[in-house]
PDB file with SEQRES, HELIX, SHEET and CRYST1 records, atoms N, CA, C and O in Angstrom:
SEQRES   1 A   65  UNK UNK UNK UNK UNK UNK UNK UNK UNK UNK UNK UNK UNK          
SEQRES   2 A   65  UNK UNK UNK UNK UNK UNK UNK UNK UNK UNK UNK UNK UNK          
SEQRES   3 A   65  UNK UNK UNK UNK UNK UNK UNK UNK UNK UNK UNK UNK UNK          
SEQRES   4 A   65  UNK UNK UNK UNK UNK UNK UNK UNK UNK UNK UNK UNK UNK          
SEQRES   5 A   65  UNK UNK UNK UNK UNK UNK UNK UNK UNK UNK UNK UNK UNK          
HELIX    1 AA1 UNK A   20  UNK A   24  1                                   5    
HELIX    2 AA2 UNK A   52  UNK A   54  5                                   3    
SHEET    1 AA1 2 UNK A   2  UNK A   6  0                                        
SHEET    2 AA1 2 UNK A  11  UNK A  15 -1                                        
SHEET    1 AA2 2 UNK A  30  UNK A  33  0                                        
SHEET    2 AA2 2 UNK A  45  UNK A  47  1                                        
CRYST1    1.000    1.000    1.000  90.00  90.00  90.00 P 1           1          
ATOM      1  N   UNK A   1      -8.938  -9.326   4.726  1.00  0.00           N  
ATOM      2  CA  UNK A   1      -7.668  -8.659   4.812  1.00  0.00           C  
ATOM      3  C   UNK A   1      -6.788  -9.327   5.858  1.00  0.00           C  
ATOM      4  O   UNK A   1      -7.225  -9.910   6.850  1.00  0.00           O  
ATOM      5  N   UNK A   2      -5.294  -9.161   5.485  1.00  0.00           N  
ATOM      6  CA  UNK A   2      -4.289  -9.915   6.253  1.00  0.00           C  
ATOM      7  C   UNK A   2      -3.951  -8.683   7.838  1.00  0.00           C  
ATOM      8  O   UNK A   2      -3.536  -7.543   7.626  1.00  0.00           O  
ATOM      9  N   UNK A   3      -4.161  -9.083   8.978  1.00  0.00           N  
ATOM     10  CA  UNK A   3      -3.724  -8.279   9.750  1.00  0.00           C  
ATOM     11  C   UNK A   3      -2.646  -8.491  10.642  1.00  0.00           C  
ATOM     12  O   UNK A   3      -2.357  -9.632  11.003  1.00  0.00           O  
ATOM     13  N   UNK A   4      -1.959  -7.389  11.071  1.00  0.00           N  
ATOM     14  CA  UNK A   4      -0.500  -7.497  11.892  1.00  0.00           C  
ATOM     15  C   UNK A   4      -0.433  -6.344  12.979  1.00  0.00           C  
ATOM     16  O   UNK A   4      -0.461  -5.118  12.875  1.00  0.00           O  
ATOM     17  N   UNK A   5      -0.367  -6.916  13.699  1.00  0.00           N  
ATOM     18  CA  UNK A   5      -0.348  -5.890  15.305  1.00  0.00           C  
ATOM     19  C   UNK A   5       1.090  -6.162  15.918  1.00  0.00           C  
ATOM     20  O   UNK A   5       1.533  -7.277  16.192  1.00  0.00           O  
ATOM     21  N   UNK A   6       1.587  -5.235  16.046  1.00  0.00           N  
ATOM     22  CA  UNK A   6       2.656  -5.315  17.445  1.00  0.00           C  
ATOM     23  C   UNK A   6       2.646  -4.628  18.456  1.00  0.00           C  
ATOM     24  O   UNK A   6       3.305  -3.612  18.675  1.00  0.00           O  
ATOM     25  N   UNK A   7       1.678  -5.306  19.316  1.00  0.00           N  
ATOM     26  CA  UNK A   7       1.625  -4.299  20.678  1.00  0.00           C  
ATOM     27  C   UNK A   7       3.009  -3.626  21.397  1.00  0.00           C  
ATOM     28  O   UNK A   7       2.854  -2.659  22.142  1.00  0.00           O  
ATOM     29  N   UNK A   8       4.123  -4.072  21.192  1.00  0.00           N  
ATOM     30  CA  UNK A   8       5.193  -3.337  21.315  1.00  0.00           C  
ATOM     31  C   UNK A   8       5.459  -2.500  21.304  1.00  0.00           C  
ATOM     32  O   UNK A   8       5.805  -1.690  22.164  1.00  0.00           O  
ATOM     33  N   UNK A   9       5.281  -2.491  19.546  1.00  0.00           N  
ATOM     34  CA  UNK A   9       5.500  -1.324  18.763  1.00  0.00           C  
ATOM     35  C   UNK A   9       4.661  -0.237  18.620  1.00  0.00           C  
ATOM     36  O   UNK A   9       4.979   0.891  18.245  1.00  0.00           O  
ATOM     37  N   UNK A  10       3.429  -0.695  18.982  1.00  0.00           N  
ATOM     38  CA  UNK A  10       2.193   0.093  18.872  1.00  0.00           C  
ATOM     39  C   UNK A  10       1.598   0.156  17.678  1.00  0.00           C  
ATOM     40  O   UNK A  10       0.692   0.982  17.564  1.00  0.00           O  
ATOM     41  N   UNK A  11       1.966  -0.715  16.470  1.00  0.00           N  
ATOM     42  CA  UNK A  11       1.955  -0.736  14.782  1.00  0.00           C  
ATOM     43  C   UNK A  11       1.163  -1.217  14.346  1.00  0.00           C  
ATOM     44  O   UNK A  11       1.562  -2.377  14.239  1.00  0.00           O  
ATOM     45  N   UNK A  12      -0.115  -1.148  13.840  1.00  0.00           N  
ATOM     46  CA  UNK A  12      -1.157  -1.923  13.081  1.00  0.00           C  
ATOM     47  C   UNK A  12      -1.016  -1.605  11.231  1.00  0.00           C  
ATOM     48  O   UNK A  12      -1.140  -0.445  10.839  1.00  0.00           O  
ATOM     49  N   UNK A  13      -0.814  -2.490  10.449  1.00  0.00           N  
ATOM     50  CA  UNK A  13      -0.800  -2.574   9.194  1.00  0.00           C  
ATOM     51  C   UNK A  13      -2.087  -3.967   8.835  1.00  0.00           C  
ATOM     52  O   UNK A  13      -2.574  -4.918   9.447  1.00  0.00           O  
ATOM     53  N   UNK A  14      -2.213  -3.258   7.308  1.00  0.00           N  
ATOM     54  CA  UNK A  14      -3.294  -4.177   6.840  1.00  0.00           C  
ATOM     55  C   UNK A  14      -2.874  -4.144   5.316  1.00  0.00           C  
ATOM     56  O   UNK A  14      -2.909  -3.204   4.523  1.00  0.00           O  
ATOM     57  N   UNK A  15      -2.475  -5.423   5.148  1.00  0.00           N  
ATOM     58  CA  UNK A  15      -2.518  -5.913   3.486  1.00  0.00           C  
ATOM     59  C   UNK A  15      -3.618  -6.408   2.988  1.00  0.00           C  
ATOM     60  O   UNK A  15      -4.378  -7.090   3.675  1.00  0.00           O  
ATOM     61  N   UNK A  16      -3.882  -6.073   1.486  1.00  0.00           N  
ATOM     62  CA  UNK A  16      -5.006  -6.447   1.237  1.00  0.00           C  
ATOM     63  C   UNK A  16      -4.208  -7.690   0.293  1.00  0.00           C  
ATOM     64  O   UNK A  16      -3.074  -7.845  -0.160  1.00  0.00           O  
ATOM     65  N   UNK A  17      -5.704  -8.587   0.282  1.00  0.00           N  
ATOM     66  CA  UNK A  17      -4.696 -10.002  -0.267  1.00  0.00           C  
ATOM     67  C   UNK A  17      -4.859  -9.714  -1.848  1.00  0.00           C  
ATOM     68  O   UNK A  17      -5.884  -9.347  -2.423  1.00  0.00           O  
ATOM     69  N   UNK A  18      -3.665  -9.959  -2.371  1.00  0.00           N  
ATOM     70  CA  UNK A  18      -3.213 -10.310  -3.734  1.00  0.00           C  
ATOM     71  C   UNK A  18      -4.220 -10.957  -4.852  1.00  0.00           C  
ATOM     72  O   UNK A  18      -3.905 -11.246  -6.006  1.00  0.00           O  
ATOM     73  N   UNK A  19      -5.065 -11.062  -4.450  1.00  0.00           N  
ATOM     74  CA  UNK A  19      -6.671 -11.612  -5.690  1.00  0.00           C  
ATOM     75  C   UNK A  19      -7.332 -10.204  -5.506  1.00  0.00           C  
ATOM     76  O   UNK A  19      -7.940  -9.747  -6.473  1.00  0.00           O  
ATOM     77  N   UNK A  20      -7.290  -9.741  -4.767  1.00  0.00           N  
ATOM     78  CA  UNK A  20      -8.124  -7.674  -5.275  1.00  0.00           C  
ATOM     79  C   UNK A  20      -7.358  -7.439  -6.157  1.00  0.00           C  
ATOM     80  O   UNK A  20      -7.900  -7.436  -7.262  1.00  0.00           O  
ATOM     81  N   UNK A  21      -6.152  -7.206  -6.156  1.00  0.00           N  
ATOM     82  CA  UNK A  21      -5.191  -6.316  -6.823  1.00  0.00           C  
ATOM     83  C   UNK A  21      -5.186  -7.463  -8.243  1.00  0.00           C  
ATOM     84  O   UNK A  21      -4.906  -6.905  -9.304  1.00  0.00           O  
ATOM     85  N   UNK A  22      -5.389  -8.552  -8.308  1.00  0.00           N  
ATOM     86  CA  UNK A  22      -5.054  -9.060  -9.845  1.00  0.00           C  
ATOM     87  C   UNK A  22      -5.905  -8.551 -10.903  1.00  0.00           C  
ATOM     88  O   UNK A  22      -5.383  -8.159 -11.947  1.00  0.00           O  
ATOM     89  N   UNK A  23      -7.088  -8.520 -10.750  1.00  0.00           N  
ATOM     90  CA  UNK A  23      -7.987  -7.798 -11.840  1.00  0.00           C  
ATOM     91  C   UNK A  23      -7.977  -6.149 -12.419  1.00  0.00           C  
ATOM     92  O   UNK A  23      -8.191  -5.639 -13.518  1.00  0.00           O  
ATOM     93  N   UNK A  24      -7.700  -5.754 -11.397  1.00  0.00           N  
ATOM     94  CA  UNK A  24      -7.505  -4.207 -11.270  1.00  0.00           C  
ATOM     95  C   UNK A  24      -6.365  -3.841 -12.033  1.00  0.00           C  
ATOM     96  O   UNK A  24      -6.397  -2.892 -12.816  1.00  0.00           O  
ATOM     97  N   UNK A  25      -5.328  -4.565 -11.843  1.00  0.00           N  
ATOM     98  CA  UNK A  25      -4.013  -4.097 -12.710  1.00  0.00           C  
ATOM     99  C   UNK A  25      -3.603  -4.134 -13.525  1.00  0.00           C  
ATOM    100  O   UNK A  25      -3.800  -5.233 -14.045  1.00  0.00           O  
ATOM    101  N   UNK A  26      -2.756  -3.197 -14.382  1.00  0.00           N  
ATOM    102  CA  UNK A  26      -1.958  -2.345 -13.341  1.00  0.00           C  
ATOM    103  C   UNK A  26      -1.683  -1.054 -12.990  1.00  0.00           C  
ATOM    104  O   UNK A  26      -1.559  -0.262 -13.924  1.00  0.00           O  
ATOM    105  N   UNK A  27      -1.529  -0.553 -11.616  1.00  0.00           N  
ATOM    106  CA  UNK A  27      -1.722   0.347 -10.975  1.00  0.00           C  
ATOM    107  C   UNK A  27       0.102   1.192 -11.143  1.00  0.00           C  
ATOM    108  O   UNK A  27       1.236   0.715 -11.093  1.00  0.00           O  
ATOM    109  N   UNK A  28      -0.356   2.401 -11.318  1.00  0.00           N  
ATOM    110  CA  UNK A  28       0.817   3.236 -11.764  1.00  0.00           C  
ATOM    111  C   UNK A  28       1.396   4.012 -10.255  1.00  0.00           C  
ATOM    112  O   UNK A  28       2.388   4.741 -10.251  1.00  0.00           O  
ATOM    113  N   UNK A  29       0.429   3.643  -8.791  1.00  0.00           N  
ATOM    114  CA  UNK A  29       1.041   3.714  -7.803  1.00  0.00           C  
ATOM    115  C   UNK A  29      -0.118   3.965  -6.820  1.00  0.00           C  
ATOM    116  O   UNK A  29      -1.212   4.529  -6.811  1.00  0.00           O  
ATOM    117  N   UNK A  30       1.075   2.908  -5.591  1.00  0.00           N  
ATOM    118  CA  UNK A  30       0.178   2.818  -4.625  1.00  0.00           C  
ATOM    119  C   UNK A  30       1.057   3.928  -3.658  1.00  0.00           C  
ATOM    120  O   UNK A  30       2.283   4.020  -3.598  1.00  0.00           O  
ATOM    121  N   UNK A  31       0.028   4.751  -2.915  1.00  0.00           N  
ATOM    122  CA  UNK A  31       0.513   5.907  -2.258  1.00  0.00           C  
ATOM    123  C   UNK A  31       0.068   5.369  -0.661  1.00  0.00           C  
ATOM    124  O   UNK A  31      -0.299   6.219   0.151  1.00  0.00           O  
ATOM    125  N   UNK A  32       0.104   4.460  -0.418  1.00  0.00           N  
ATOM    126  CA  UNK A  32       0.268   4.020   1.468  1.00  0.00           C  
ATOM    127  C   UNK A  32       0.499   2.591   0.961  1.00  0.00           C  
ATOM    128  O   UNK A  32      -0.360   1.709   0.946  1.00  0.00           O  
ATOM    129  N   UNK A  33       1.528   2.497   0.625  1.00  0.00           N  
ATOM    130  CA  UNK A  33       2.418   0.891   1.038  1.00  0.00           C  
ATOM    131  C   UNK A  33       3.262   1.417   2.020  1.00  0.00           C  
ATOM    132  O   UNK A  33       3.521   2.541   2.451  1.00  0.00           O  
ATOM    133  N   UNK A  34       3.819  -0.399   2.377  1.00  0.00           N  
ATOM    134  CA  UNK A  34       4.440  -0.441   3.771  1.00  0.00           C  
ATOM    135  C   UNK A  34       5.737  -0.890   2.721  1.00  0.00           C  
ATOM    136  O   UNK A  34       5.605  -1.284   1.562  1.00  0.00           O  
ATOM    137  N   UNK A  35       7.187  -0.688   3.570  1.00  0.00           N  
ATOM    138  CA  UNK A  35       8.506  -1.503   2.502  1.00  0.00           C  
ATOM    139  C   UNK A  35       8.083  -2.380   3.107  1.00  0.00           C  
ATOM    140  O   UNK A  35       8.230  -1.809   4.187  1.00  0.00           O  
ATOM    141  N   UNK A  36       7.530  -3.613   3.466  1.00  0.00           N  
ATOM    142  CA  UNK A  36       7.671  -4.643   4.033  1.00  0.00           C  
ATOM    143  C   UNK A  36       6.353  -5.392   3.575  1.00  0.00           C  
ATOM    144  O   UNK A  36       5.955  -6.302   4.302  1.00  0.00           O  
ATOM    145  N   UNK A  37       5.579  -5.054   2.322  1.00  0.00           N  
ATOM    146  CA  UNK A  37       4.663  -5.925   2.280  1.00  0.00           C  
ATOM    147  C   UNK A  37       4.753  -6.554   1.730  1.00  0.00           C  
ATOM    148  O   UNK A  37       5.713  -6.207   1.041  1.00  0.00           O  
ATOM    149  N   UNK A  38       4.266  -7.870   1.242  1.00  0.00           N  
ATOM    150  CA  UNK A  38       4.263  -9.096   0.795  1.00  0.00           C  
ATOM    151  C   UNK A  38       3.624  -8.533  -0.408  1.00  0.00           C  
ATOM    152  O   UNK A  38       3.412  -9.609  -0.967  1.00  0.00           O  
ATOM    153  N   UNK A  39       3.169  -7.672  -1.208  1.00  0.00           N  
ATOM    154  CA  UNK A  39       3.874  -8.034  -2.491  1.00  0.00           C  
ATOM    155  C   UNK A  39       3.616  -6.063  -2.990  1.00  0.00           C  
ATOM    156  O   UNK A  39       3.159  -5.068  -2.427  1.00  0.00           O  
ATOM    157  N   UNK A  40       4.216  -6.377  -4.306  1.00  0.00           N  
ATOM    158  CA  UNK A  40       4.153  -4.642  -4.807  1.00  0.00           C  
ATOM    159  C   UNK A  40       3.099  -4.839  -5.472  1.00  0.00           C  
ATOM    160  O   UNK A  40       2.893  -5.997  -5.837  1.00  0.00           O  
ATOM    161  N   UNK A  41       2.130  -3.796  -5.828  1.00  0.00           N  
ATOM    162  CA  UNK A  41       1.452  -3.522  -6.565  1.00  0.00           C  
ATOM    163  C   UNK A  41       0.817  -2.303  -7.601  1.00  0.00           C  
ATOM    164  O   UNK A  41      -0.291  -2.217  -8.131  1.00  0.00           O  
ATOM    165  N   UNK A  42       2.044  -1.379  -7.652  1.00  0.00           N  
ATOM    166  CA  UNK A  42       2.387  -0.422  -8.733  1.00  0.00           C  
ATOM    167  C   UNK A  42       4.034  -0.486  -9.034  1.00  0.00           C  
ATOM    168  O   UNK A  42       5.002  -0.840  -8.361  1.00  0.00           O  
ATOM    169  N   UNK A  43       3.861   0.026 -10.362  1.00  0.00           N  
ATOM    170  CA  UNK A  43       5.374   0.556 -10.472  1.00  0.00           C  
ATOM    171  C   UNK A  43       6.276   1.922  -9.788  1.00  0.00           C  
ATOM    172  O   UNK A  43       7.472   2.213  -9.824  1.00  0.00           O  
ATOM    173  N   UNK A  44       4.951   2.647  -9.099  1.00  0.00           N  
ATOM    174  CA  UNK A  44       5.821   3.493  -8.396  1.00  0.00           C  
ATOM    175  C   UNK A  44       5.275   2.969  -6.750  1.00  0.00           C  
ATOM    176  O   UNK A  44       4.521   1.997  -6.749  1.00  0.00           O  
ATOM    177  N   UNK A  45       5.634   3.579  -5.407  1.00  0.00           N  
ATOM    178  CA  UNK A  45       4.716   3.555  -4.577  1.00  0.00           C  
ATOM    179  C   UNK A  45       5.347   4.475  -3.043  1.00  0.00           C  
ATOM    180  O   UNK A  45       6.527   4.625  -2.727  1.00  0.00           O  
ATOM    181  N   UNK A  46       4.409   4.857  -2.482  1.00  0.00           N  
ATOM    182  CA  UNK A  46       4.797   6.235  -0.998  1.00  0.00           C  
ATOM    183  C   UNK A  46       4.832   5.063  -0.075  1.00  0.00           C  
ATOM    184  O   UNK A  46       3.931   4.239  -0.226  1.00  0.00           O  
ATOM    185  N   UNK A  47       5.930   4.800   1.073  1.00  0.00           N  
ATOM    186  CA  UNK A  47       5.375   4.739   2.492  1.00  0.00           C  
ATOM    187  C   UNK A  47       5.202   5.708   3.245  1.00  0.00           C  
ATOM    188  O   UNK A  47       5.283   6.909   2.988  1.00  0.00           O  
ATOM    189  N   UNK A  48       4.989   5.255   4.075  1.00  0.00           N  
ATOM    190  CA  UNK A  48       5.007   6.104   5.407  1.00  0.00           C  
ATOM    191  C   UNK A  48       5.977   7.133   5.548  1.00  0.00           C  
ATOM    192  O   UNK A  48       5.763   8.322   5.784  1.00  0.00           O  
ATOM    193  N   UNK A  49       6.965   6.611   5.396  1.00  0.00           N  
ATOM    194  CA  UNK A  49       8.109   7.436   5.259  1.00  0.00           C  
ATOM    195  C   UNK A  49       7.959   8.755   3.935  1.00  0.00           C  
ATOM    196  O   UNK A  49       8.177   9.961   4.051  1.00  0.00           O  
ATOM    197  N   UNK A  50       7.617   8.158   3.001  1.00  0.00           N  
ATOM    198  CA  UNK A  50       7.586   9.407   2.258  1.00  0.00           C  
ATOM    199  C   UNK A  50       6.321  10.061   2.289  1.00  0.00           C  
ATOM    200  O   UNK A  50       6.133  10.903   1.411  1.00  0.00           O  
ATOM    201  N   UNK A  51       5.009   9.757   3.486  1.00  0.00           N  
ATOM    202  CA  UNK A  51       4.012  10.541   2.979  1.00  0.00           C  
ATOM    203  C   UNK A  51       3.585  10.728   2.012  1.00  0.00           C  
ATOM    204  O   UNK A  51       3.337  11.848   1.565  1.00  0.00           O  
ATOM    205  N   UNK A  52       3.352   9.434   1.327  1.00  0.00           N  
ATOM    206  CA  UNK A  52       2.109   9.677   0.284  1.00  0.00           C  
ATOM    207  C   UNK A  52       0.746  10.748  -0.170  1.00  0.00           C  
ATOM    208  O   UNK A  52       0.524  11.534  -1.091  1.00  0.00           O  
ATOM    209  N   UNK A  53       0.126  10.339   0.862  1.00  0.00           N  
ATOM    210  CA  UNK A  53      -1.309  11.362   1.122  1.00  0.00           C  
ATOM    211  C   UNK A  53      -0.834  13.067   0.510  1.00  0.00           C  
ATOM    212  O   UNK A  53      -1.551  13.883  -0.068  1.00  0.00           O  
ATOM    213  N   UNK A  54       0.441  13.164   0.852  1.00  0.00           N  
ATOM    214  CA  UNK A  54       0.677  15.211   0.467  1.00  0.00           C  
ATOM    215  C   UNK A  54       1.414  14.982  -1.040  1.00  0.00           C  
ATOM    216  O   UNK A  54       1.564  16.030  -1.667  1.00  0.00           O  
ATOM    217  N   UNK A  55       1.834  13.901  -1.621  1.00  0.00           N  
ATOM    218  CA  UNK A  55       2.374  13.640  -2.932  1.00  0.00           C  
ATOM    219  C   UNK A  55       1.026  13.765  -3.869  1.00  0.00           C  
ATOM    220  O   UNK A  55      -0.149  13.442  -3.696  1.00  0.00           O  
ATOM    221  N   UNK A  56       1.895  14.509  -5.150  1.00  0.00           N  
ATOM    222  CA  UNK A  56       1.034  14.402  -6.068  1.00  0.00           C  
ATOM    223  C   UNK A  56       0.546  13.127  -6.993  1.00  0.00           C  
ATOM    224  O   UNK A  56       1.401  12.386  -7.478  1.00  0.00           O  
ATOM    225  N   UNK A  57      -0.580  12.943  -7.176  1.00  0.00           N  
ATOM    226  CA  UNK A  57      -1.038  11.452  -7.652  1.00  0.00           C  
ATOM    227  C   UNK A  57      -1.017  11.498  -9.141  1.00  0.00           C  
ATOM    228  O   UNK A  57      -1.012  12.700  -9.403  1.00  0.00           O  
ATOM    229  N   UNK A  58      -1.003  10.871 -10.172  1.00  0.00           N  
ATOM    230  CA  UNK A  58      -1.108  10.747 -11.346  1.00  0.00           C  
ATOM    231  C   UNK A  58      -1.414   9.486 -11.603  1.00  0.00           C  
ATOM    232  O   UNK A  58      -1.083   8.665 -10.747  1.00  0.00           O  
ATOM    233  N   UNK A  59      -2.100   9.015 -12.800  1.00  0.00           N  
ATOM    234  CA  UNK A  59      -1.981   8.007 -13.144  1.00  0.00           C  
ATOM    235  C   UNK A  59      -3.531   7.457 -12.606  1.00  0.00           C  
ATOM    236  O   UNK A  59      -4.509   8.160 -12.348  1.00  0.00           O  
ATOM    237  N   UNK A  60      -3.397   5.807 -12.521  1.00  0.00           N  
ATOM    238  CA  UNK A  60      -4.345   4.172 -11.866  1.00  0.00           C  
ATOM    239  C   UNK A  60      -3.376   3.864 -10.497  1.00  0.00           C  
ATOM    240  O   UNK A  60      -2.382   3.158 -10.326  1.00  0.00           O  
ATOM    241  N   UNK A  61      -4.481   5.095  -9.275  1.00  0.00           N  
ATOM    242  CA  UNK A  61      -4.023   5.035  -7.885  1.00  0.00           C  
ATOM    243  C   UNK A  61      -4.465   4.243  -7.219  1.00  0.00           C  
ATOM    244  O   UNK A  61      -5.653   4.470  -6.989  1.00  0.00           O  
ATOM    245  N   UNK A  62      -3.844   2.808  -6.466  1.00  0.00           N  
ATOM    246  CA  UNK A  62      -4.051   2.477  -5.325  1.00  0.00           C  
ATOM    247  C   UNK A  62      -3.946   3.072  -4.077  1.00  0.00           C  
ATOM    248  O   UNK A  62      -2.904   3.656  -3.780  1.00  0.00           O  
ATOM    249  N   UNK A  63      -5.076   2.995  -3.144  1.00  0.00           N  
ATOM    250  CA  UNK A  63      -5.067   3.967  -1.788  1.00  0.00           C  
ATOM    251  C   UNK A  63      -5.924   3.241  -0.895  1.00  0.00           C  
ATOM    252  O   UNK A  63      -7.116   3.532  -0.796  1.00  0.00           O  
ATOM    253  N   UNK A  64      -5.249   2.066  -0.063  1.00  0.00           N  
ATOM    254  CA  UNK A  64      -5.879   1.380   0.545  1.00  0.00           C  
ATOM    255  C   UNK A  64      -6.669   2.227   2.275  1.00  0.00           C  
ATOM    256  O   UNK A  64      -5.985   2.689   3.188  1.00  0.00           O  
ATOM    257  N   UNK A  65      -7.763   2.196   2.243  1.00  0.00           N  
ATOM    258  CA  UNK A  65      -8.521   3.315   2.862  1.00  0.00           C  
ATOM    259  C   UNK A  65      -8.058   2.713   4.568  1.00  0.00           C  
ATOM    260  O   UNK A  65      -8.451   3.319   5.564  1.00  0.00           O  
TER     261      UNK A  65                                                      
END                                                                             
């Protein structure tokens, strides 16, 4: 996995690299993306901002643990 720290910010994110997600798909939504990741991998998807985790899921869910 790709990792990014900003001790600044206090922010740890983790992308998972783009060869997991090719076989698997496609995913009807990932419910903890970041807007800023290097790539999409559903047609719908929650950040942070919208709180994923309390949204209702439907569908082939990505939920990177």
């Amino acid at each position: 996995m790709n990792t990014t720290f900003d001790r600044q910010q206090g922010k740890e994110e983790w992308f998972t690299p783009i060869t997991i997600f090719q076989p698997l798909q496609p995913f009807d939504i990932d419910v903890c993306s970041q807007n800023d990741a290097p790539h999409q991998i559903a047609e719908k998807y929650y950040s942070k901002l919208e709180d994923g985790l309390n949204k209702e899921w439907k569908g082939f869910v990505w939920c990177n643990p």
